[in-house]
C-alpha positions as CSV (number, residue, x, y, z in Angstrom):
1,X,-18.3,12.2,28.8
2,X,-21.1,11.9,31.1
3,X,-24.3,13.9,32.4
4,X,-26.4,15.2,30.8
5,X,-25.5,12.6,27.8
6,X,-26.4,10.5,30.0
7,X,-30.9,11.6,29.0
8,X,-29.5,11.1,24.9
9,X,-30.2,7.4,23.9
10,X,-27.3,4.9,24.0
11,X,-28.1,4.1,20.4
12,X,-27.6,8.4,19.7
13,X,-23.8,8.0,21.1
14,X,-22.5,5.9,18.2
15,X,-23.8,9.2,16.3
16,X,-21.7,11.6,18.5
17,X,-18.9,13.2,16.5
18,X,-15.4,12.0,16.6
19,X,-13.5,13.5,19.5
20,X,-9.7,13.9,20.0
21,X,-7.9,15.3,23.4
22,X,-6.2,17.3,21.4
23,X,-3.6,18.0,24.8
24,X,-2.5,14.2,24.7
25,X,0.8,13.6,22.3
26,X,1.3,10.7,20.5
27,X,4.1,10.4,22.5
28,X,3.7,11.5,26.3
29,X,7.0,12.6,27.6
30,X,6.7,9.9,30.5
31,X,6.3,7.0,27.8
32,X,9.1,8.4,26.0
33,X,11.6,8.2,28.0
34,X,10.8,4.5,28.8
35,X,12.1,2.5,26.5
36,X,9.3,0.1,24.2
37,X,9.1,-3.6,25.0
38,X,10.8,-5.8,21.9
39,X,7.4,-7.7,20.4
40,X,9.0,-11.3,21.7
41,X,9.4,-10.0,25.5
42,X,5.7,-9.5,25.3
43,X,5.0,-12.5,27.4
44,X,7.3,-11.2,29.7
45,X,4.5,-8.1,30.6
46,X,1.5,-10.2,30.4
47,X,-0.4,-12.3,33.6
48,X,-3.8,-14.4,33.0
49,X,-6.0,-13.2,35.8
50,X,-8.8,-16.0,37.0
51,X,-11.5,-14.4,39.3
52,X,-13.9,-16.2,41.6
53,X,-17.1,-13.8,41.9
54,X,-20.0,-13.7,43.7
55,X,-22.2,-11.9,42.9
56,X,-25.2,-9.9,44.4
57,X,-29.0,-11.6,45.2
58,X,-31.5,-9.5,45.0
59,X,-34.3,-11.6,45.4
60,X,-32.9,-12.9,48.7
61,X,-30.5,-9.9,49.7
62,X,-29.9,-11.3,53.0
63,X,-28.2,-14.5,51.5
64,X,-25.1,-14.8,48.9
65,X,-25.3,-15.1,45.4
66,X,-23.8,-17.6,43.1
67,X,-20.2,-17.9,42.5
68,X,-18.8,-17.9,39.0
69,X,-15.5,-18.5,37.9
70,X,-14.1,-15.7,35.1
71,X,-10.7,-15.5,33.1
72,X,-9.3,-12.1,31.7
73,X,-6.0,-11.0,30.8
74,X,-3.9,-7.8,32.5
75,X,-0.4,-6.2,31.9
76,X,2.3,-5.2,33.8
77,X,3.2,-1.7,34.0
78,X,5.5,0.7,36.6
79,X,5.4,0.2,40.3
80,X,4.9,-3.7,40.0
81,X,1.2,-3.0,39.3
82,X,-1.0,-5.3,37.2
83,X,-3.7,-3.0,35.2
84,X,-7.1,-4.7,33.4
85,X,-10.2,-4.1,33.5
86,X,-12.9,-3.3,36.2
87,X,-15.6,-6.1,34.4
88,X,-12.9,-8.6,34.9
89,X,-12.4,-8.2,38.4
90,X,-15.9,-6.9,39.6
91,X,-17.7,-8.6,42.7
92,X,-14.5,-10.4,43.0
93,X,-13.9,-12.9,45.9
94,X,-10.4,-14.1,45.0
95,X,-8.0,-13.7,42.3
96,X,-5.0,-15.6,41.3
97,X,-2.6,-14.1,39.0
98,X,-0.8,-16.3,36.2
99,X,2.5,-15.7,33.7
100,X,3.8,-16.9,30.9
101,X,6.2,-20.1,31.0
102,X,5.1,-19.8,35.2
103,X,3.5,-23.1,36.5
104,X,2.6,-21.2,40.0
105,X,-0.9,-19.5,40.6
106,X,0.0,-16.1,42.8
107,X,-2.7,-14.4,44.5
108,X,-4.0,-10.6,44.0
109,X,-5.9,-8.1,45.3
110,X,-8.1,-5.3,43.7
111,X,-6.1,-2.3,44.7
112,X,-8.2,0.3,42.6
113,X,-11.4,0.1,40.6
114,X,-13.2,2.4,38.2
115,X,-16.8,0.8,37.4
116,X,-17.2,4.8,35.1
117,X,-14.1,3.9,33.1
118,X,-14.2,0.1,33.0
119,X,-10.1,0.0,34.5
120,X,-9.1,-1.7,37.3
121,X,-5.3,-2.0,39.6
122,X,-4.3,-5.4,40.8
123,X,-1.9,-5.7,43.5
124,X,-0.1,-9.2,43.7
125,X,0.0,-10.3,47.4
126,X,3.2,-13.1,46.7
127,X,6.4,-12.4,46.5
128,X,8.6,-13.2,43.6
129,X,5.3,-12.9,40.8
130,X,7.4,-9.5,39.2
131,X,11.0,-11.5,39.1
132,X,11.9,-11.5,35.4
133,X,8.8,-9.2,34.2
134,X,9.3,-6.2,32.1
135,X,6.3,-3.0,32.9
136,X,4.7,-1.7,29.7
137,X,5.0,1.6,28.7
138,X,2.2,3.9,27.5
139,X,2.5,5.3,24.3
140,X,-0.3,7.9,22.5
141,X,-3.4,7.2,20.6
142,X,-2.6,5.7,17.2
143,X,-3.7,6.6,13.8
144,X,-6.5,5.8,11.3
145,X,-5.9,2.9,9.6
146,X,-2.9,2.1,11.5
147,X,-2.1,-1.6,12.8
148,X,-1.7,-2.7,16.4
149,X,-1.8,-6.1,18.2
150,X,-4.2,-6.9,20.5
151,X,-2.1,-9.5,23.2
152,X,-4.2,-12.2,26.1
153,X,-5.8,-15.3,27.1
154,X,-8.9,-15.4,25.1
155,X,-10.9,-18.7,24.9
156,X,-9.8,-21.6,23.2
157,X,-6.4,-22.0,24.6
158,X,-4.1,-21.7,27.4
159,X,-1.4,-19.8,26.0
160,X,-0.9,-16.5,25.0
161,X,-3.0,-15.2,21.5
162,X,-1.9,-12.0,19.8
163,X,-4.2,-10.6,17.0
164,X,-2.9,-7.6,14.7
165,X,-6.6,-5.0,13.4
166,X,-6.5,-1.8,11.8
167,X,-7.7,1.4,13.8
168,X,-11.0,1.7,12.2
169,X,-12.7,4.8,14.4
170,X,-11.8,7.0,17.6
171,X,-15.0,8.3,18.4
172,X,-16.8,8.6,21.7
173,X,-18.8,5.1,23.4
174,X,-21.0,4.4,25.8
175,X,-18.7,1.8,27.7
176,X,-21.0,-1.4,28.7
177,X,-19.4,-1.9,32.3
178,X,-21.8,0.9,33.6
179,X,-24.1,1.1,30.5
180,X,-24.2,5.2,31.4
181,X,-20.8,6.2,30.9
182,X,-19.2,7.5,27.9
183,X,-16.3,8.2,26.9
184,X,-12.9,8.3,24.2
185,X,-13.0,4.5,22.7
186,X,-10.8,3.2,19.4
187,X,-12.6,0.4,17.2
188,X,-10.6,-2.2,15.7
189,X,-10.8,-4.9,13.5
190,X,-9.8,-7.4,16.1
191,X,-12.4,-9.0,17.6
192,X,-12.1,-9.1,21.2
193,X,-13.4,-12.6,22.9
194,X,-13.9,-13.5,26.8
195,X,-10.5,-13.5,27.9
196,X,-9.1,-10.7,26.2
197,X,-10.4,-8.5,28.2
198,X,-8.1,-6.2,30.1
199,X,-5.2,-7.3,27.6
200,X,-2.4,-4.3,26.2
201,X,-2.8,-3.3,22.5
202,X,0.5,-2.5,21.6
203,X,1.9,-0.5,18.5
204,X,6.0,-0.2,18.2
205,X,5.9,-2.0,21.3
206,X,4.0,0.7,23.8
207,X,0.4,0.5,24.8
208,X,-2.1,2.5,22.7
209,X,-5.4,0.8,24.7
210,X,-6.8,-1.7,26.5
211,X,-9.1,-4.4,25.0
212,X,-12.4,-3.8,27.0
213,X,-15.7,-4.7,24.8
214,X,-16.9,-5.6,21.1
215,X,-19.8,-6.5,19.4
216,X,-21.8,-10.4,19.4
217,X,-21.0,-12.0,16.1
218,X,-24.7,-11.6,15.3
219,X,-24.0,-7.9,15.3
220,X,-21.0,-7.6,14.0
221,X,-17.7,-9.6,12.9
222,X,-13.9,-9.0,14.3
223,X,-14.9,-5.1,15.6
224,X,-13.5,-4.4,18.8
225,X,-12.6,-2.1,21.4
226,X,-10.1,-0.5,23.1
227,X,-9.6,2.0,26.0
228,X,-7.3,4.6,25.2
229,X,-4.1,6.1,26.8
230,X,-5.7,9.5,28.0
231,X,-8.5,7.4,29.9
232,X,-6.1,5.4,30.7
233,X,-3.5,7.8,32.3
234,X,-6.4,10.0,33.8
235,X,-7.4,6.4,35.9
236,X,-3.8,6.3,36.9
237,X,-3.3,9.9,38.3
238,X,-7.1,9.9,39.9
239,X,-5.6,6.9,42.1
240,X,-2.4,8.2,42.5
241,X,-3.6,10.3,45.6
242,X,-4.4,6.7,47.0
243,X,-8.6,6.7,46.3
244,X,-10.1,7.0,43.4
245,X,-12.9,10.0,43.1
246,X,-14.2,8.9,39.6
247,X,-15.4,11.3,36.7
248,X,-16.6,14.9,37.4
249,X,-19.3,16.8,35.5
250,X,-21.8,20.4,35.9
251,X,-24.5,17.7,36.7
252,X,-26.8,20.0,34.1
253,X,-28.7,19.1,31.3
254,X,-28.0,21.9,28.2
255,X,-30.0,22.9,24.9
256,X,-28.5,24.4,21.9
257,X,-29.3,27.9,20.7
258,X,-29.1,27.8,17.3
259,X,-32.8,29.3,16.5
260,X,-32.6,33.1,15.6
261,X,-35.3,34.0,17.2
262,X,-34.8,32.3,20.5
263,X,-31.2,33.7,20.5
264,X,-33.0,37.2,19.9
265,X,-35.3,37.0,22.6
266,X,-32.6,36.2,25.1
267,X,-30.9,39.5,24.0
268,X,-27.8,37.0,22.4
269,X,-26.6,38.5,19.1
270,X,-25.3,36.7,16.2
271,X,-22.2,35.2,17.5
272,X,-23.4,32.1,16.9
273,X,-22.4,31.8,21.0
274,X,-23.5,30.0,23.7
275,X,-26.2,27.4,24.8
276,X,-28.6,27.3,27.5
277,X,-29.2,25.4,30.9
278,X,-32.6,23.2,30.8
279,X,-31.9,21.6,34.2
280,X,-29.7,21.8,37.2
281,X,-29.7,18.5,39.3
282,X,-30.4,18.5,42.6
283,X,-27.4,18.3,44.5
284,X,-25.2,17.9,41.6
285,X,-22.4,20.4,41.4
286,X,-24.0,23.4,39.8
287,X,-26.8,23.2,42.2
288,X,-27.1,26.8,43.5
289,X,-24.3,28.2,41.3
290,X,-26.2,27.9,37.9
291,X,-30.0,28.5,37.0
292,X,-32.4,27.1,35.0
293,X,-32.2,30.0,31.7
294,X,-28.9,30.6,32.5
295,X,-26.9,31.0,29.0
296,X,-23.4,29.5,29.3
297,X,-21.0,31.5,27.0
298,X,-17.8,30.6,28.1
299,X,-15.9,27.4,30.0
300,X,-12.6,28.2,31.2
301,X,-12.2,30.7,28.8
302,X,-13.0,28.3,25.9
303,X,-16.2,30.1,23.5
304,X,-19.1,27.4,23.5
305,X,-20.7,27.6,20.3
306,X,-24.5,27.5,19.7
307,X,-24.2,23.4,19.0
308,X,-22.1,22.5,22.4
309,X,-19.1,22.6,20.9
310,X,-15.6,23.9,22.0
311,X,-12.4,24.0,20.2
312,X,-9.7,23.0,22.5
313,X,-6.6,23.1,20.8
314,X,-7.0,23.5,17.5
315,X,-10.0,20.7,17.8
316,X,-13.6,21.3,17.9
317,X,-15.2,19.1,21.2
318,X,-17.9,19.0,23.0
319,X,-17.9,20.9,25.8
320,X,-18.2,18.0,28.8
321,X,-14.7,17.4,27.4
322,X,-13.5,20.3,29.6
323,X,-14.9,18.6,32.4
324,X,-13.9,15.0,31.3
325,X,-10.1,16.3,32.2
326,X,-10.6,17.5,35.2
327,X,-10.6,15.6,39.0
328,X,-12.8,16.0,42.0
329,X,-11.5,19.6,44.0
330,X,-11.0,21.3,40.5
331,X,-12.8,24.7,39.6
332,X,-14.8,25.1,36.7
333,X,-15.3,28.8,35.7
334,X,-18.0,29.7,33.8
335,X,-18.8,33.1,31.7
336,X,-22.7,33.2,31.7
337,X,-25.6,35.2,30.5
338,X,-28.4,35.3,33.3
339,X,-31.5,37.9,32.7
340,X,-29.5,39.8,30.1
341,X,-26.4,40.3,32.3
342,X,-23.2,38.7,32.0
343,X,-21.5,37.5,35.1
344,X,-18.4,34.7,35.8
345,X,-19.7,31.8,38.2
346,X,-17.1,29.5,39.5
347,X,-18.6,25.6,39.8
348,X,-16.2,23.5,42.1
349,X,-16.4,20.1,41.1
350,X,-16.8,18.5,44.6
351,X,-19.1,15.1,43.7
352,X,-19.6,13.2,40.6
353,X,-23.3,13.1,39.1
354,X,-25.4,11.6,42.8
355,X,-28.2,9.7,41.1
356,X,-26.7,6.8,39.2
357,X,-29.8,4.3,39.5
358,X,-29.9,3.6,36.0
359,X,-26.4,2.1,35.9
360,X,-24.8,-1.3,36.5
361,X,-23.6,-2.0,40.2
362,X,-20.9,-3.8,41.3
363,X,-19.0,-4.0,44.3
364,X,-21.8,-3.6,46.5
365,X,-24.2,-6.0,48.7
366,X,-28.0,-5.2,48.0
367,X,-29.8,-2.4,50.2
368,X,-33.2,-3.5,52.2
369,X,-35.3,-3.5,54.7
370,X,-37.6,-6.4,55.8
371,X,-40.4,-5.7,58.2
372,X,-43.1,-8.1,58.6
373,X,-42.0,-10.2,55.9
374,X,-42.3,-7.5,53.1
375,X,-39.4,-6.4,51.2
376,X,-38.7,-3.2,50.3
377,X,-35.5,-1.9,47.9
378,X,-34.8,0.8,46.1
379,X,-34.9,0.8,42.3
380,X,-32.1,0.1,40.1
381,X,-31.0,-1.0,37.2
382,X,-29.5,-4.7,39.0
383,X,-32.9,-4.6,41.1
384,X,-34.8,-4.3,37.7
385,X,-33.2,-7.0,35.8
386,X,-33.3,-9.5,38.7
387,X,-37.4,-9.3,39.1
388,X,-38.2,-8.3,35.3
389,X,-40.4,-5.6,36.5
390,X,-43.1,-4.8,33.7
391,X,-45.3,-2.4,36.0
392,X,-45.8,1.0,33.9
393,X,-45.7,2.9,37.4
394,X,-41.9,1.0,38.2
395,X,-41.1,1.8,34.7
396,X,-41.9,5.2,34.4
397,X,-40.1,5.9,37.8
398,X,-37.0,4.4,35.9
399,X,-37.1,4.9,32.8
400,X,-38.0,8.8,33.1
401,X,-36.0,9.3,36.6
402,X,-33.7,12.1,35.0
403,X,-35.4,13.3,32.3
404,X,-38.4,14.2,34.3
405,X,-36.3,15.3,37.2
406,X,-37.9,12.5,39.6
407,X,-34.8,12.6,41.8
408,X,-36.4,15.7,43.3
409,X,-39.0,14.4,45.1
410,X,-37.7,11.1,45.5
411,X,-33.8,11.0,45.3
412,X,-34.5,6.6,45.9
413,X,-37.4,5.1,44.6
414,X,-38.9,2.8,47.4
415,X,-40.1,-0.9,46.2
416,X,-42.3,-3.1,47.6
417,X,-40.3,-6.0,45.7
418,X,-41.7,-9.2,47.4
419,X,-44.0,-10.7,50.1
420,X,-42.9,-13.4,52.4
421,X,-46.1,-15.0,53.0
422,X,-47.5,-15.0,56.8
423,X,-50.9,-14.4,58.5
424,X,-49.3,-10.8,59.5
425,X,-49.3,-10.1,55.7
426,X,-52.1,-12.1,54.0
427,X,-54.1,-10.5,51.4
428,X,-51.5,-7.5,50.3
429,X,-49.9,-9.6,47.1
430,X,-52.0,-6.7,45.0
431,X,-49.8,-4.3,46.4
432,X,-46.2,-5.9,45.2
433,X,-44.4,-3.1,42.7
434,X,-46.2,-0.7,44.8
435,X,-43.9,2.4,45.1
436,X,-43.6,3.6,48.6
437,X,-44.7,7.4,49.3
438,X,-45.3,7.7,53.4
439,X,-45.0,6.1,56.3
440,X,-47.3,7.4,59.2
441,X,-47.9,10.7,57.2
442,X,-44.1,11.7,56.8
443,X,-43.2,11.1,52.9
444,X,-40.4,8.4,52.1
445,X,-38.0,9.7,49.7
446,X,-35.1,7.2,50.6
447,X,-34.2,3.9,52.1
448,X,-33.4,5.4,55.7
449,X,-36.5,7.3,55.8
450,X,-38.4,4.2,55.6
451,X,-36.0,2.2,58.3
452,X,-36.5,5.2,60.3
453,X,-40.2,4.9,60.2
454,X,-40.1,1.7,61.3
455,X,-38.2,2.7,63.9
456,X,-40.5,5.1,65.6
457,X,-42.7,3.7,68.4
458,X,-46.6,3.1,67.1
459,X,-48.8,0.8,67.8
460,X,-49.4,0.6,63.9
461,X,-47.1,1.8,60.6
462,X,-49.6,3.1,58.1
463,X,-47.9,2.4,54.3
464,X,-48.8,5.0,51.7
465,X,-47.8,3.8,48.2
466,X,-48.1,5.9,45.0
467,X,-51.3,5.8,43.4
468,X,-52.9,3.7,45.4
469,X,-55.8,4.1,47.8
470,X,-55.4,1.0,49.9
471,X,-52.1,1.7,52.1
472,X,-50.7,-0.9,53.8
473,X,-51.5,-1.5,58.0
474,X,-49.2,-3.0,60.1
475,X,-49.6,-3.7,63.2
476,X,-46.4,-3.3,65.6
477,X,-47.1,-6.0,68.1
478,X,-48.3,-8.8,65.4
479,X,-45.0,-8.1,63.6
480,X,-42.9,-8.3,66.7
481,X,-44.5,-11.5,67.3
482,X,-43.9,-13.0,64.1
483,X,-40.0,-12.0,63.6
484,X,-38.8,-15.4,64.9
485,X,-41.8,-17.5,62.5
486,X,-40.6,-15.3,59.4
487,X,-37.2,-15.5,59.5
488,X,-36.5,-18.9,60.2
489,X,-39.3,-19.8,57.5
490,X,-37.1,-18.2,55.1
491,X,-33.7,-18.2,56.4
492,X,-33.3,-14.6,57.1
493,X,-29.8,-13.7,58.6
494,X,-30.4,-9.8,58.4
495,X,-33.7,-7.8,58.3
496,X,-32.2,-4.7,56.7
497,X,-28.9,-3.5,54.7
498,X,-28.7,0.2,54.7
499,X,-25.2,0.6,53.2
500,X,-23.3,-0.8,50.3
């Protein structure tokens, strides 16, 4: 489930009511007719994944960040694939790829990798890793109060650890991988460690979820988490085109209509129908299909009720859950209320949500440009947790960047994030945080605007930051002549990164 959840806060999602995909059987026909893994053979499915990462420096985005060494756990399933998680193998730099009762350390490669649904592929790059291993089959999404076993390597041991929990809630979660993605999650009461991560949780012997997240034990005690099979088998046929596209959604932000007199004054009887469109995002999907006013009656045929709600099935969703099953090149169509007429609008979901600053990144070297020794990056939720920003201008920009539609103006949001001190620069440290607004008169509203800036021939780049009077004067000739002094001063390899 994602935009416009995404403006509700995270804390409000543990509130959301309990969804069901009320299309996915207990039993999908392709689990059934693969036969369930004996509980003893359950080592023979299992690998212990170690992962060297690196991750990104922000503070020095020209130069690598520190390696770390991470264990998780994954599971064999059809097509001699190895499925975990994303978190265990993000920013990876190699990966070795352990069994049970195996003394050899193959290597891997991430194949596929979902940051939005925390699930990752491994391919295994030695021959002879799959000779005696048995692929898991998926089975459906278990009951309340149920039991199922969680199975990995969590710490404190070498060997395989199984833990059996009851299926306490299936509700929708923000998953932490991205921190702004939501979606189907079971709670159990098995509480999932470092290690277990990426791990099956089997009932009658199929897979009914993958461990993926639980709570600190000053929080809460043996609760855990699991991805289920429909997230799960949505991953799976998103990369089975060989590329993964990732979630789709309308990319609007809706209100309810539940008020009587607002309904009345839209000319909306008493249907109890319908709910209305607040904002459409720039460049989202829906941008020049739907309006600002618009009512939305219907999605794919399905009556939205005044609260959001759908009943798909028999079962009474929210509505994103339409768009939740659906993949990038699928149609959307849309029975609508606009200026008292009704009309059908068809919304092609070509692109997920574009403006995804306020989640985690992986998988992706820092973007920058350096010019006379000061620093500029666009805002993010990495960028803001390396430098601890407390600047109210910085954390308006961020914090209200979707709510206040901020993307509008300026899609990136330009940083001045440090000063590498030289004569060229002395006496603009006042000026670090500053947002950047124009260069030379034209406005700055990404990264490549202001690399393009610099660009330009001028005998001086005139910096215009928000809300300040002061701009920032370079001159182009002083600058040229310090390159060499800066960047050997502080071991600059590259000046700008304008891609991922």
């Amino acid at each position: 489930m994602r935009f416009p959840f995404r403006w509700v806060s995270l804390a409000l999602f543990l509130l959301l009511p309990r969804l069901l995909p009320a299309d996915v059987n207990p039993t999908p026909p392709s689990a059934a007719s693969t036969p369930a893994i004996p509980t003893p053979a359950i080592h023979r499915s299992l690998a212990r994944i170690t992962t060297t990462a690196q991750d990104p420096n922000y503070r020095e985005p020209w130069a690598s960040g520190s390696i770390e060494e991470g264990v998780g756990t994954g599971f064999i399933i059809d097509g001699q694939r190895v499925l975990t998680n994303a978190h265990v193998v993000s920013n990876a730099r190699f990966v070795t790829i352990e069994k049970e009762d195996d003394p050899r350390k193959y290597s891997a490669t991430v194949e596929f990798i979902a940051h939005d649904c925390d699930l990752a592929v491994l391919k295994v790059n030695e021959s002879g890793f799959f000779d005696g291993t048995v692929p898991l089959a998926l089975g459906g999404i278990p009951e309340i109060e149920s039991t199922v076993s969680a199975y990995g390597y969590p710490v404190g041991g070498d060997r395989m650890s199984v833990t059996e929990g009851i299926v306490s809630r299936i509700d929708f979660e923000t998953y932490t991988h991205s921190l702004v993605d939501s979606h189907l999650a079971i709670q159990i009461s098995a509480a999932i460690n470092p290690g277990n991560s990426g791990g099956p949780v089997l009932q009658h012997g199929r897979v009914v979820g993958v461990a993926f997240q639980g709570y600190s034990g000053d929080v809460a005690q043996n609760v855990g988490y699991m991805i289920p099979v429909p997230v799960i088998e949505r991953f799976l046929k998103d990369i089975s085109s060989g590329h993964y596209d990732g979630y789709m959604d309308l990319s609007i932000a809706t209100f309810p209509l539940q008020n009587p007199a607002m309904r009345h004054a839209l000319g909306l009887t008493d249907d109890d129908r319908g709910v209305m469109v607040s904002t459409v995002a720039a460049e989202g999907c829906s941008d020049g299909v739907l309006k600002e006013g618009d009512v939305l009656l219907t999605i794919d045929s399905h009556e939205i009720a005044s609260d959001g709600f759908v009943v798909l099935d028999g079962a009474r969703v929210q509505m994103a859950e339409v768009v939740e099953r659906k993949f990038k090149g699928d149609n959307v169509k849309l029975h609508i209320l606009r200026d008292h007429h009704e009309m059908d609008v068809i919304v092609k979901l070509d692109a997920a949500w574009p403006y995804l600053m306020q989640a985690n990144t992986y998988d992706a070297a820092p973007r920058y440009v350096l010019y006379g020794g000061l620093l500029f990056q666009p805002l993010s939720r990495n960028f803001l947790e390396t430098y601890d920003i407390d600047d109210l201008q910085v954390r308006y920009f961020y914090d209200y960047f979707l709510q206040d539609e901020l993307y509008k103006e300026h899609p990136e949001i330009i940083v001045l994030s440090a000063i590498l001190p030289d004569p060229i620069n002395t006496y603009l440290s006042d000026l670090k945080d500053g947002i950047v607004d124009e260069i030379n008169g034209e406005k700055v509203r990404t990264l490549d605007d202001l690399a393009n800036g610099f660009r330009k021939q001028s005998d001086q780049y005139v910096i215009k930051l928000l809300g300040q009077g002061r701009p920032i004067v370079l001159d182009r000739a002083a600058v040229e002549a310090a390159r060499e002094r800066i960047d050997e001063r502080y071991n600059v390899v590259k000046e700008q990164n304008l891609r991922d």
